[in-house]
KOLTI-516558 format. One record per atom (N, C-alpha, C): atom name; residue number from 1; x, y, z; residue in one letter. Coordinates in steps of 0.05 Angstrom, whole numbers, plus 5000, padded with zeros to 4 digits. Layout:
{pt "CA",NUM,{X,Y,Z},"A"};
...
***
This chain:
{pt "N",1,{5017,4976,5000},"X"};
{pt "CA",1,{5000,5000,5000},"X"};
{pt "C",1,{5018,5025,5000},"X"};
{pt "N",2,{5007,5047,4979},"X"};
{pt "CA",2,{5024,5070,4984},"X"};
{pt "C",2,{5010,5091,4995},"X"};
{pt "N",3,{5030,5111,5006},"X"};
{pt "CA",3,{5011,5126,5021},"X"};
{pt "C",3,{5019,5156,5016},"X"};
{pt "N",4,{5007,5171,4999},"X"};
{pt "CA",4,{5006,5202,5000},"X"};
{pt "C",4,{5013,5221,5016},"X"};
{pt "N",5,{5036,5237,5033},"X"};
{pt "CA",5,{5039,5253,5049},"X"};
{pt "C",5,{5036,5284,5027},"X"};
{pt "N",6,{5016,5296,5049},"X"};
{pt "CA",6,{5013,5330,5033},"X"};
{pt "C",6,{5039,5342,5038},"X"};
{pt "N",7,{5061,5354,5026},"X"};
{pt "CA",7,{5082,5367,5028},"X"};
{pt "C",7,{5071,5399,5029},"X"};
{pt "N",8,{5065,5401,5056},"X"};
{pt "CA",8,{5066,5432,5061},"X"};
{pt "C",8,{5070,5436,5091},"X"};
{pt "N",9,{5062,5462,5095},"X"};
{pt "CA",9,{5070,5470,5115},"X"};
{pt "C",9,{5055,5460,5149},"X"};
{pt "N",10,{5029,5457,5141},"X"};
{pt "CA",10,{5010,5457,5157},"X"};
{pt "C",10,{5016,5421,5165},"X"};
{pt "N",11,{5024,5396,5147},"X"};
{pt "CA",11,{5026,5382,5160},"X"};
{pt "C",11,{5044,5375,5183},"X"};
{pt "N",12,{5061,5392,5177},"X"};
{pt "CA",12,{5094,5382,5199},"X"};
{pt "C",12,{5089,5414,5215},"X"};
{pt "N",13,{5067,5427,5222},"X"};
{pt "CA",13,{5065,5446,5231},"X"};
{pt "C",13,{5075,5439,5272},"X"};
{pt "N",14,{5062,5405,5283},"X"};
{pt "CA",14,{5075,5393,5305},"X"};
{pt "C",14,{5100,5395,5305},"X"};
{pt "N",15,{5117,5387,5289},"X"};
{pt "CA",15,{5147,5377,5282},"X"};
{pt "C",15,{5160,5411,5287},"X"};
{pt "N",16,{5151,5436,5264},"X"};
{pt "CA",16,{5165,5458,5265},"X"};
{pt "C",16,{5154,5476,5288},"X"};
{pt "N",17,{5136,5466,5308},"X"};
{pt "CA",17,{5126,5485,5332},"X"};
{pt "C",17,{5160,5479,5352},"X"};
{pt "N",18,{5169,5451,5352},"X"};
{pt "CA",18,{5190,5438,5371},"X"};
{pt "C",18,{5215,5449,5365},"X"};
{pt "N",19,{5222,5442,5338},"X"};
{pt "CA",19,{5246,5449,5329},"X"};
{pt "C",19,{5268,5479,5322},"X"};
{pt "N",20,{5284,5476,5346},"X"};
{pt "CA",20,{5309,5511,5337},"X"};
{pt "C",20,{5318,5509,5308},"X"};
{pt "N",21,{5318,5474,5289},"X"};
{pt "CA",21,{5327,5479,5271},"X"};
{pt "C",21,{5308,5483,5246},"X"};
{pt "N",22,{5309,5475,5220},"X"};
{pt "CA",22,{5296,5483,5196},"X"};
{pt "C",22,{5272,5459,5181},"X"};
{pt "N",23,{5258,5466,5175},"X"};
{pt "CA",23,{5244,5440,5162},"X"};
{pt "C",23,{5253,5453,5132},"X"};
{pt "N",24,{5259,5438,5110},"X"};
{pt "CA",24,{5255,5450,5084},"X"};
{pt "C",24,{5238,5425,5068},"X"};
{pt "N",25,{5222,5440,5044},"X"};
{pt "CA",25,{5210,5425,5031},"X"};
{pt "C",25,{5219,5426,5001},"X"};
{pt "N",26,{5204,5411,4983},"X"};
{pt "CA",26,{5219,5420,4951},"X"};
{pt "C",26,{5214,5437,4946},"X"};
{pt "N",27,{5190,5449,4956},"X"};
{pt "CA",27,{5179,5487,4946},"X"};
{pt "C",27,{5198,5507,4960},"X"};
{pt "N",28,{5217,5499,4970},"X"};
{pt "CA",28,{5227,5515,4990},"X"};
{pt "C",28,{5253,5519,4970},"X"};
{pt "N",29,{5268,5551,4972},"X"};
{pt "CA",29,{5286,5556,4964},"X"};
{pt "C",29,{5312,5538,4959},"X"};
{pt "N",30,{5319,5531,4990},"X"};
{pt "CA",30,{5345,5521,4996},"X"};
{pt "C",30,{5346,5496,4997},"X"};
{pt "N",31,{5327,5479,4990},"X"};
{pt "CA",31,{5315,5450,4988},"X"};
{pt "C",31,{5328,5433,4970},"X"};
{pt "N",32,{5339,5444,4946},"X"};
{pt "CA",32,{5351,5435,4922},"X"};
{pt "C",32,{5389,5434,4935},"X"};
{pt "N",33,{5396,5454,4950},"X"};
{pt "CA",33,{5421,5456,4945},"X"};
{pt "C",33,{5424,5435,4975},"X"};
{pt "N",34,{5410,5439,4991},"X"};
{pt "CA",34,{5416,5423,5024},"X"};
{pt "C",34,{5414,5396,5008},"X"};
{pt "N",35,{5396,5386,5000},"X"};
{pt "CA",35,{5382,5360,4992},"X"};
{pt "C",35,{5417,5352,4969},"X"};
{pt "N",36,{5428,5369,4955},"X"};
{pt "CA",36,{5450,5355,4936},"X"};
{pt "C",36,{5474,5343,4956},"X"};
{pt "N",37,{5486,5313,4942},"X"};
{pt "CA",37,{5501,5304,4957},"X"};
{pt "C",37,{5521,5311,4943},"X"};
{pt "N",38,{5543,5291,4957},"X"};
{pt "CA",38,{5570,5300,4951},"X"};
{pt "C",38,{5573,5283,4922},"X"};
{pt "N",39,{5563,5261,4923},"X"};
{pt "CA",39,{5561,5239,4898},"X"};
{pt "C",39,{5532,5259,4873},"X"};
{pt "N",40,{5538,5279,4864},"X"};
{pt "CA",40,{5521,5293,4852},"X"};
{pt "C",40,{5507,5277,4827},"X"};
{pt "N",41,{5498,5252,4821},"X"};
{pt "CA",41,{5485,5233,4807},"X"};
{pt "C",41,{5463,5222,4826},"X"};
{pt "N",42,{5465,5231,4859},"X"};
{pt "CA",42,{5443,5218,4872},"X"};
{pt "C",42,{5421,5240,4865},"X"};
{pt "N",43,{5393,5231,4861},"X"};
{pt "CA",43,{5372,5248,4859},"X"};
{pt "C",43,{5354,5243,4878},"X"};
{pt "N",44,{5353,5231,4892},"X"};
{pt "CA",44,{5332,5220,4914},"X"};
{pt "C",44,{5314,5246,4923},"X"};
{pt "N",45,{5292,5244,4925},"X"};
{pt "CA",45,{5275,5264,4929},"X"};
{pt "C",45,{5259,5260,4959},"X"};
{pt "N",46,{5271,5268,4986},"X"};
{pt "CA",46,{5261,5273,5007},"X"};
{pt "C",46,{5237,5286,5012},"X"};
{pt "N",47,{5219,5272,5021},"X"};
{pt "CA",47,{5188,5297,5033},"X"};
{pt "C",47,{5201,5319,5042},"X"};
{pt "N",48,{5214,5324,5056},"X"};
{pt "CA",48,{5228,5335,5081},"X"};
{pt "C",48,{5253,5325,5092},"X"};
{pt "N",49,{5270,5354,5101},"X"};
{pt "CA",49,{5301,5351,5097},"X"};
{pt "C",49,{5297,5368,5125},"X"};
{pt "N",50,{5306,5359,5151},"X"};
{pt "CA",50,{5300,5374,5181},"X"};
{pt "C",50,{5327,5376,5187},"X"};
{pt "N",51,{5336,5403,5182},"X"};
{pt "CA",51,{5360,5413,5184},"X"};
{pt "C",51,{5366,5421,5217},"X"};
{pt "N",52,{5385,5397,5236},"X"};
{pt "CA",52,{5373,5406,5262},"X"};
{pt "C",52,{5395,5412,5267},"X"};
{pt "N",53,{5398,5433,5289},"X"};
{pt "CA",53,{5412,5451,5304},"X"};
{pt "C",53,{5420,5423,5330},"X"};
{pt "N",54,{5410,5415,5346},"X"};
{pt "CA",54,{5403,5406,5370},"X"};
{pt "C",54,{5392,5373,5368},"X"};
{pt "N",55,{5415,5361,5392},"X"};
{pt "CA",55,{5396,5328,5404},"X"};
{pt "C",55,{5364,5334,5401},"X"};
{pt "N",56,{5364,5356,5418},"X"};
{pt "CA",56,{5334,5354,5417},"X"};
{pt "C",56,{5308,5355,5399},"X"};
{pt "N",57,{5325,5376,5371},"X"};
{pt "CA",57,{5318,5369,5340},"X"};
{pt "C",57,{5320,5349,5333},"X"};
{pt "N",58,{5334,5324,5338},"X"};
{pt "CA",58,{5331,5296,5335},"X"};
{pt "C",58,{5310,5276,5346},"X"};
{pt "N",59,{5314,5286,5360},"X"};
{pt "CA",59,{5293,5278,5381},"X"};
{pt "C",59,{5266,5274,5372},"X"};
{pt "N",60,{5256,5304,5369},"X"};
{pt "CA",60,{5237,5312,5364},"X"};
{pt "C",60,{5228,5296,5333},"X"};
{pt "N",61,{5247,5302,5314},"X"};
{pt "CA",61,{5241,5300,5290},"X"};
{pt "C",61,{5242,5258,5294},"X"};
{pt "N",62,{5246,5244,5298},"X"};
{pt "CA",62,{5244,5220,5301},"X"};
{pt "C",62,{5223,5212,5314},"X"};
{pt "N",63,{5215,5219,5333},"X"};
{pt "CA",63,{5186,5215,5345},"X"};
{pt "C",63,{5166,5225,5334},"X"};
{pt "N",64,{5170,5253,5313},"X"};
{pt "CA",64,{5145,5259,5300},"X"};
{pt "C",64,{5144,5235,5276},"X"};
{pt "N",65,{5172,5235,5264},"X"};
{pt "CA",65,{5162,5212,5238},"X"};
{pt "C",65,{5157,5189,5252},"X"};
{pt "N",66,{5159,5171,5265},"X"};
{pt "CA",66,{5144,5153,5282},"X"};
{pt "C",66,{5129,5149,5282},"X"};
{pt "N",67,{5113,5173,5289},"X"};
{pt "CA",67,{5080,5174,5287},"X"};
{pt "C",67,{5060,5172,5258},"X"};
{pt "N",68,{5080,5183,5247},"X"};
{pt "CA",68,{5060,5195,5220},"X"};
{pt "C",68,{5067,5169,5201},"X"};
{pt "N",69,{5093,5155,5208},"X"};
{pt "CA",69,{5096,5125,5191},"X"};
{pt "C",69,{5108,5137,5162},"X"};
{pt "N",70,{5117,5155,5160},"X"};
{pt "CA",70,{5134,5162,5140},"X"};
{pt "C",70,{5169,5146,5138},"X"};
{pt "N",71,{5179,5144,5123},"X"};
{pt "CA",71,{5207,5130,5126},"X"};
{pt "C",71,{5226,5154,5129},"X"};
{pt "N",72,{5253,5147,5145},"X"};
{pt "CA",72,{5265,5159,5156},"X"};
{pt "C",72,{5298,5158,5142},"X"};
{pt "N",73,{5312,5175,5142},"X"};
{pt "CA",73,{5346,5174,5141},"X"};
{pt "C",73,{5356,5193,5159},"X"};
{pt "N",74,{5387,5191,5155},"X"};
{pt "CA",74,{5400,5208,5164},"X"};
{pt "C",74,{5426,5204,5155},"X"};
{pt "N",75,{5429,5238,5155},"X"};
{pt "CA",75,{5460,5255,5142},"X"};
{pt "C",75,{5469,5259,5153},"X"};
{pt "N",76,{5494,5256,5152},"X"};
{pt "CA",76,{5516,5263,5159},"X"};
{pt "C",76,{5534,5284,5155},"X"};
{pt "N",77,{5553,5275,5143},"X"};
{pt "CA",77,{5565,5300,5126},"X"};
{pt "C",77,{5564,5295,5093},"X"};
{pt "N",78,{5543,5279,5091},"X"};
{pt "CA",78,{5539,5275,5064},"X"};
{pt "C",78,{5557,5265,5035},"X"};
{pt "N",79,{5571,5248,5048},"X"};
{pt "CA",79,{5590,5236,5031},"X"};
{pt "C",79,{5583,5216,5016},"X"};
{pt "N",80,{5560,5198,5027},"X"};
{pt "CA",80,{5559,5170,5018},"X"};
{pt "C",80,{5556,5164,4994},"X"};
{pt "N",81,{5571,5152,4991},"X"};
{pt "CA",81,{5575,5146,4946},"X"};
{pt "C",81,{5542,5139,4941},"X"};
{pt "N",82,{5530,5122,4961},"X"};
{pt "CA",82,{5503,5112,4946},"X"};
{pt "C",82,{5487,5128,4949},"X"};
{pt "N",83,{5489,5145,4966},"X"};
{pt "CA",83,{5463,5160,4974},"X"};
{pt "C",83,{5450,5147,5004},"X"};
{pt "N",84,{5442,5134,5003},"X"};
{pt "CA",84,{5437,5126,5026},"X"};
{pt "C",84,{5429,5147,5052},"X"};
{pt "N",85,{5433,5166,5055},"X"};
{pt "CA",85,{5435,5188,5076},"X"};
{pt "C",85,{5405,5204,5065},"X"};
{pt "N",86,{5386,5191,5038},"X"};
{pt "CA",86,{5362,5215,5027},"X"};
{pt "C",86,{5359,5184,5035},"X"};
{pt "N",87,{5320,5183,5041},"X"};
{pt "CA",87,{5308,5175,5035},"X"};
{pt "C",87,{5276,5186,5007},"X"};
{pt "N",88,{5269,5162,4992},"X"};
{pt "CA",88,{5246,5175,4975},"X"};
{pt "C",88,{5226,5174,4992},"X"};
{pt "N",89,{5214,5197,4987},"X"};
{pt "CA",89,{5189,5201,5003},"X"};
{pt "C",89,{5181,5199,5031},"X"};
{pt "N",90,{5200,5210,5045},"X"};
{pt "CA",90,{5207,5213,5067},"X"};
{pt "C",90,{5222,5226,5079},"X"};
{pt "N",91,{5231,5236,5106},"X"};
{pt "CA",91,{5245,5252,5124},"X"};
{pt "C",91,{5271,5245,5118},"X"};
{pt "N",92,{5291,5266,5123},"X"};
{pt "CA",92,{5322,5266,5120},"X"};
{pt "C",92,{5326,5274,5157},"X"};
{pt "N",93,{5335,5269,5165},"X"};
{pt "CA",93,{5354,5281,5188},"X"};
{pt "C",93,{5381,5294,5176},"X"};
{pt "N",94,{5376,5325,5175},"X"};
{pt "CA",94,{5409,5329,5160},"X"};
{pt "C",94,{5426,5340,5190},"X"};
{pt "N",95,{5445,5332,5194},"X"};
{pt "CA",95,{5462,5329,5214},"X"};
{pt "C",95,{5488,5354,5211},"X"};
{pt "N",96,{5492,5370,5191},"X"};
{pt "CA",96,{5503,5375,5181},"X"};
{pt "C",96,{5507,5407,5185},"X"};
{pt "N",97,{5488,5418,5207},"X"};
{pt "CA",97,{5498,5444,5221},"X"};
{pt "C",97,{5506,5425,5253},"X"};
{pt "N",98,{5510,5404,5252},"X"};
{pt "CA",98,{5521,5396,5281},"X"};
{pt "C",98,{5548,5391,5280},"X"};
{pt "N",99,{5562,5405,5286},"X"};
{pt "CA",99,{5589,5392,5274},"X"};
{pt "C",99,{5610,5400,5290},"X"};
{pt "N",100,{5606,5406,5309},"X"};
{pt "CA",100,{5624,5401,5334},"X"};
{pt "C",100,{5652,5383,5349},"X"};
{pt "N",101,{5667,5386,5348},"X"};
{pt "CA",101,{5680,5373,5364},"X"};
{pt "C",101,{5697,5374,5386},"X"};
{pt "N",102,{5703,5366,5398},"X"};
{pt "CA",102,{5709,5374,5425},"X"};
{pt "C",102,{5736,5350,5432},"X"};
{pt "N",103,{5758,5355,5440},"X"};
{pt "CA",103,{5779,5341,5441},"X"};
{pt "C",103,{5789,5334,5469},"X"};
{pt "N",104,{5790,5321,5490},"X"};
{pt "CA",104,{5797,5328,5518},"X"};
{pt "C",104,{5829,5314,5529},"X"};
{pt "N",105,{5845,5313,5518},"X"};
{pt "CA",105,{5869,5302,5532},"X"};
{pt "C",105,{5878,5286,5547},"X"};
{pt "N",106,{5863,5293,5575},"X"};
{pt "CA",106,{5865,5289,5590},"X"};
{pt "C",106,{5852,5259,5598},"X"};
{pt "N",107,{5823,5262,5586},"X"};
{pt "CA",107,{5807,5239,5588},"X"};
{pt "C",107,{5814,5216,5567},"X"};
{pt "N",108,{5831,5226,5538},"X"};
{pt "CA",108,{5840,5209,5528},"X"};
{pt "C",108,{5810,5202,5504},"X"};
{pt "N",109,{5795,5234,5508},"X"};
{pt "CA",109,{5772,5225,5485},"X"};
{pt "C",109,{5764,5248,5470},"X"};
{pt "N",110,{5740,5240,5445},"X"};
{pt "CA",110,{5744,5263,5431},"X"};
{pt "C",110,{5711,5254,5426},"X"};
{pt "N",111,{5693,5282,5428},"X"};
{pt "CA",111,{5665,5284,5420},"X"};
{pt "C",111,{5654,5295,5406},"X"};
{pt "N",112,{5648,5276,5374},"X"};
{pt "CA",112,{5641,5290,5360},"X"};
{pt "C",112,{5609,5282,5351},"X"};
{pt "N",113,{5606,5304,5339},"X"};
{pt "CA",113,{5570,5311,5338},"X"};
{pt "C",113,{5566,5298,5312},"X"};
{pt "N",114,{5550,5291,5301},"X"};
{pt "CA",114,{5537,5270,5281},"X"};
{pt "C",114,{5547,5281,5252},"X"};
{pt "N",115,{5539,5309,5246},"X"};
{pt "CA",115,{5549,5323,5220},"X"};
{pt "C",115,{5578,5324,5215},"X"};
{pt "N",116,{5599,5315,5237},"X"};
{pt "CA",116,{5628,5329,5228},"X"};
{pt "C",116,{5642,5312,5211},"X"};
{pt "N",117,{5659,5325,5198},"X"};
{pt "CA",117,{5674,5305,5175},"X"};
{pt "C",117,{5693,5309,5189},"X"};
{pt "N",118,{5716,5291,5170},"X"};
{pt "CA",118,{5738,5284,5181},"X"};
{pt "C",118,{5761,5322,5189},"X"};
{pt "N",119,{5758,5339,5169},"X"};
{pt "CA",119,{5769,5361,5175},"X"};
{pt "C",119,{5759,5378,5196},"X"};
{pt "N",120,{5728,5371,5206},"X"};
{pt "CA",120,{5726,5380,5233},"X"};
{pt "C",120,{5751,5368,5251},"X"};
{pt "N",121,{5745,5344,5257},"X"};
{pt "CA",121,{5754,5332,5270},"X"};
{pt "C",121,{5789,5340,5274},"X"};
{pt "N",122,{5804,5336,5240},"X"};
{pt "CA",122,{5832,5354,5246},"X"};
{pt "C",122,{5828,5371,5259},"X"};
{pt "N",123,{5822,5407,5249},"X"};
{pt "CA",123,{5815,5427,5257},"X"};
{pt "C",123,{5819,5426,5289},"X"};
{pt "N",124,{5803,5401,5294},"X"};
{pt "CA",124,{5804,5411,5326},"X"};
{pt "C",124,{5821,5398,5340},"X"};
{pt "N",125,{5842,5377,5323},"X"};
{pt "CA",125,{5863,5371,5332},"X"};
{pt "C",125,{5879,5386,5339},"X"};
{pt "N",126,{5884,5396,5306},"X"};
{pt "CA",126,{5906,5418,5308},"X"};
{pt "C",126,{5897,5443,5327},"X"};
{pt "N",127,{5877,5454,5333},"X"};
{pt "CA",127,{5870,5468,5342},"X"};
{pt "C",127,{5874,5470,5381},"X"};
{pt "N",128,{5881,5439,5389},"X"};
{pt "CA",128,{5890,5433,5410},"X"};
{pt "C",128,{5900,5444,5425},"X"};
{pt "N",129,{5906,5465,5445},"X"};
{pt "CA",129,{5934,5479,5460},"X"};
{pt "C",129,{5938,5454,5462},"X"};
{pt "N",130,{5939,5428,5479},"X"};
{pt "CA",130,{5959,5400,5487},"X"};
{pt "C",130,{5957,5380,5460},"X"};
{pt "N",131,{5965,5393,5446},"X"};
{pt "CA",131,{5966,5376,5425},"X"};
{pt "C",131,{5991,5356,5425},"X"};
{pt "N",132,{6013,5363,5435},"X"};
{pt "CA",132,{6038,5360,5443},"X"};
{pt "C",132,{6028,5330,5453},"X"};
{pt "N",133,{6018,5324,5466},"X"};
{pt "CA",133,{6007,5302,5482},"X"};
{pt "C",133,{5999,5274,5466},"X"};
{pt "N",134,{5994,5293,5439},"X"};
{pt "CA",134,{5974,5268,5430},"X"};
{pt "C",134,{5996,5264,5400},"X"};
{pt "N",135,{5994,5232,5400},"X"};
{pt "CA",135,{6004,5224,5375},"X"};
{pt "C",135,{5999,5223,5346},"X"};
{pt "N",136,{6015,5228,5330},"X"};
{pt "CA",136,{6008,5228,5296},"X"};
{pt "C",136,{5991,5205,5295},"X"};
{pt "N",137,{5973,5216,5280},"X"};
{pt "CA",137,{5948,5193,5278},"X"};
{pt "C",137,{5935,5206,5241},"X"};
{pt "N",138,{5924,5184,5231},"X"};
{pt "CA",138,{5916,5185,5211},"X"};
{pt "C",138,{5885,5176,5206},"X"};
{pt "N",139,{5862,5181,5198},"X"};
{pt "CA",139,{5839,5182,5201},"X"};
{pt "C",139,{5823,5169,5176},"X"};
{pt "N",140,{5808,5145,5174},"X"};
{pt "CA",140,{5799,5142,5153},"X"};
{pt "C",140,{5763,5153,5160},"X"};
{pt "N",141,{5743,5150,5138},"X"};
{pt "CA",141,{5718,5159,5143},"X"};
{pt "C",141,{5693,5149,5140},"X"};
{pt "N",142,{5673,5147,5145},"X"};
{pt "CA",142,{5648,5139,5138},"X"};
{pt "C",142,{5635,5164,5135},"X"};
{pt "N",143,{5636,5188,5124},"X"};
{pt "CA",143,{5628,5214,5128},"X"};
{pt "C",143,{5602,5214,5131},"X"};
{pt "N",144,{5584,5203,5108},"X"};
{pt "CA",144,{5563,5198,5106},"X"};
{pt "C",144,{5553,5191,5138},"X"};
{pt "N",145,{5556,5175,5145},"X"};
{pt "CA",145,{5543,5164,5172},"X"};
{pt "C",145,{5562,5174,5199},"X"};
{pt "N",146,{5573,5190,5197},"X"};
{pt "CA",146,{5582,5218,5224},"X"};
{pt "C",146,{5599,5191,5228},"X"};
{pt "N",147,{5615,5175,5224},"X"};
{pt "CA",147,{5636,5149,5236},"X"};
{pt "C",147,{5651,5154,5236},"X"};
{pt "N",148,{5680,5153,5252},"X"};
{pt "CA",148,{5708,5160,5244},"X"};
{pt "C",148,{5718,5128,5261},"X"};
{pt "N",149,{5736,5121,5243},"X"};
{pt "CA",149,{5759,5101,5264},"X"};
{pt "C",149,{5788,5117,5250},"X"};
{pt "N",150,{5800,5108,5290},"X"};
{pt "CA",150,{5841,5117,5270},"X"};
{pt "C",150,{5848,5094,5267},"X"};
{pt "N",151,{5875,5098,5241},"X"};
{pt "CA",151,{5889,5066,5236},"X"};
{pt "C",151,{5916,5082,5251},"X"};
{pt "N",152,{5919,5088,5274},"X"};
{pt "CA",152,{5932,5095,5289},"X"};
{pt "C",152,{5919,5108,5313},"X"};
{pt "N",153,{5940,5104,5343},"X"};
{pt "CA",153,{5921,5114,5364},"X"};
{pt "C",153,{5920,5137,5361},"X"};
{pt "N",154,{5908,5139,5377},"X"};
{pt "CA",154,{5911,5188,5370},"X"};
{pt "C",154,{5923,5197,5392},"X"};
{pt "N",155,{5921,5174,5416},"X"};
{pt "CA",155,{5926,5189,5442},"X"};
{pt "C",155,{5954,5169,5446},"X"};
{pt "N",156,{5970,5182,5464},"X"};
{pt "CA",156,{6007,5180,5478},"X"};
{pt "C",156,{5994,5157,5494},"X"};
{pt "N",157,{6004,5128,5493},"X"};
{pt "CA",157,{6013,5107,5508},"X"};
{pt "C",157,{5984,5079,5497},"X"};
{pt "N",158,{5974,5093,5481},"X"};
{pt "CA",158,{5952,5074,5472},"X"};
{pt "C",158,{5969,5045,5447},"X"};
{pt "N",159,{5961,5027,5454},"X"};
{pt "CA",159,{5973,5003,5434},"X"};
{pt "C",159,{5954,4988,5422},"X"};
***
């Protein structure tokens, strides 16, 4: 069975009362350029692309599609060769004003927010005052899906 969602404003009017961040639709200006991936051959056409600021824009935006039984994805930093990160006819989670990272030394950890790619992640290496501390490390990516592993430790005395 297929099922018709009205693409306007008034239905996700619950969803955009919650959210600090953006709902966009295809009628919407910036809908075309957020919605393009990095693999520019994907065309996947999202109901809705919920550009969140905040956990709690996640939050929110997952419990509303829940309800309404629409299908769901989520972006990252938008790399993924297949696409994978749009769903058709359905919600995007774009992750991609979250991009945060936070590096701590001391604790021997690094917290990063769902949107960051791997040059966040440098950036705030290098960006370190105790960088001194921490070892040459090299970074491969899952961008698409906010993943990082090192093929080296990052942190002084790790094996």
């Amino acid at each position: 069975m297929t099922t018709t969602f009205v693409q306007n404003q008034a239905f996700f009017k619950d969803l955009t009362a919650v959210l600090t961040g953006q709902l966009l639709l295809p009628d919407d200006a910036a809908y075309e350029r957020v919605r393009h991936l990095w693999n520019g051959k994907v065309k996947t056409q999202p109901t809705a692309i919920v550009r969140c600021m905040t956990v709690q824009d996640v939050i929110h935006t997952v419990r509303w599609t829940r309800l309404t039984g629409l299908p769901l994805s989520v972006r990252g930093g938008g790399h993924d060769f297949a696409g994978r990160a749009l769903v058709k006819n359905g919600i995007v989670i774009d992750l991609s004003q979250m991009r945060a990272v936070t590096i701590d030394p001391d604790a021997l950890t690094a917290q990063v927010q769902g949107g960051a790619t791997a040059g966040d992640l440098i950036g705030a290496w290098v960006g370190n005052s105790d960088r001194n501390r921490l070892q040459r490390w090299d970074v491969w990516t899952y961008l698409g899906r906010g993943i990082w592993s090192a093929d080296r430790c990052l942190w002084t005395g790790c094996r």
